[in-house]
C-alpha positions, -999 to 999 in steps of 0.1 A, spaced: 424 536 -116 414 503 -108 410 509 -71 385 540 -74 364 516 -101 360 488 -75 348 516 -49 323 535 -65 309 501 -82 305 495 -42 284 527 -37 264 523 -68 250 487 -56 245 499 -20 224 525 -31 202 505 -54 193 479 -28 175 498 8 162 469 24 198 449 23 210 456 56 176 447 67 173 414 53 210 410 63 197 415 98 166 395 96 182 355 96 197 367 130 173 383 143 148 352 140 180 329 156 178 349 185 136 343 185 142 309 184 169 310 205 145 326 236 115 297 228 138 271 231 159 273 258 157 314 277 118 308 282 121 270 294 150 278 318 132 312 334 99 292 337 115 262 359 137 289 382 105 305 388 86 271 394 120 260 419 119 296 436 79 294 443 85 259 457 116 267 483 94 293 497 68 270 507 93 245 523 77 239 558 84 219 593 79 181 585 84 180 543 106 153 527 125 169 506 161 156 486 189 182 480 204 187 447 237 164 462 214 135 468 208 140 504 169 127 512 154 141 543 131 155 566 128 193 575 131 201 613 137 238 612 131 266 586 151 297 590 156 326 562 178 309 539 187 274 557 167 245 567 177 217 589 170 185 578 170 150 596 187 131 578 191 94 607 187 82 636 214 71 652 208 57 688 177 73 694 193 108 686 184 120 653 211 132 628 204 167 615 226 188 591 222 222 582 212 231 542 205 262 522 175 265 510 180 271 476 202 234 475 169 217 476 164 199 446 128 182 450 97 178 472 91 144 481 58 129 488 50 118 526 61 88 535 88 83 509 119 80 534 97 52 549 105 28 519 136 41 515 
């Protein structure tokens, strides 16, 4: 007897209140909006500013890789580059990089001070 109390005391109160499950809803559905300000809309707007710079990579930028390797860009194929990174006795030192690994444009003349 107890048992059939306790469930139709459960149907009674889910039946006076429509807009529960709604305002159950709404405290996660505003996490998830601040959620996508924060840190979805931040992150999409830098890959897209990253993207948009590889693909105007050209002959003779400075660029450094995201490993920390500072350079100058020789060749530019479809998805590598080949940067200069030496000079070693009057040969210059050139390694191979995707282009996506490119972490940063540098300014001209920046591997001058270095």
């Amino acid at each position: 007897m107890l048992i059939s109390l306790a469930h139709a005391q459960a149907a009674q109160g889910a039946a006076q209140d429509p807009s529960g499950g709604l305002m159950g809803l709404l405290p996660l559905i505003l996490m998830f909006v601040i959620l996508w300000f924060l840190m979805i809309r931040p992150q999409m707007k830098k890959a897209k500013e990253h993207q948009k710079m590889v693909s105007e990579l050209q002959k003779g930028d400075e660029v450094v890789t995201q490993g920390g390797l500072a350079g100058r860009i020789t060749k530019v194929g479809e998805n590598y580059i080949t940067l200069e990174v030496a000079t070693l006795k009057d040969e210059p030192v050139e390694v191979l990089v995707q282009k996506q690994a490119v972490g940063a444009l540098l300014p001209k003349g920046t591997l001058k001070t270095l």
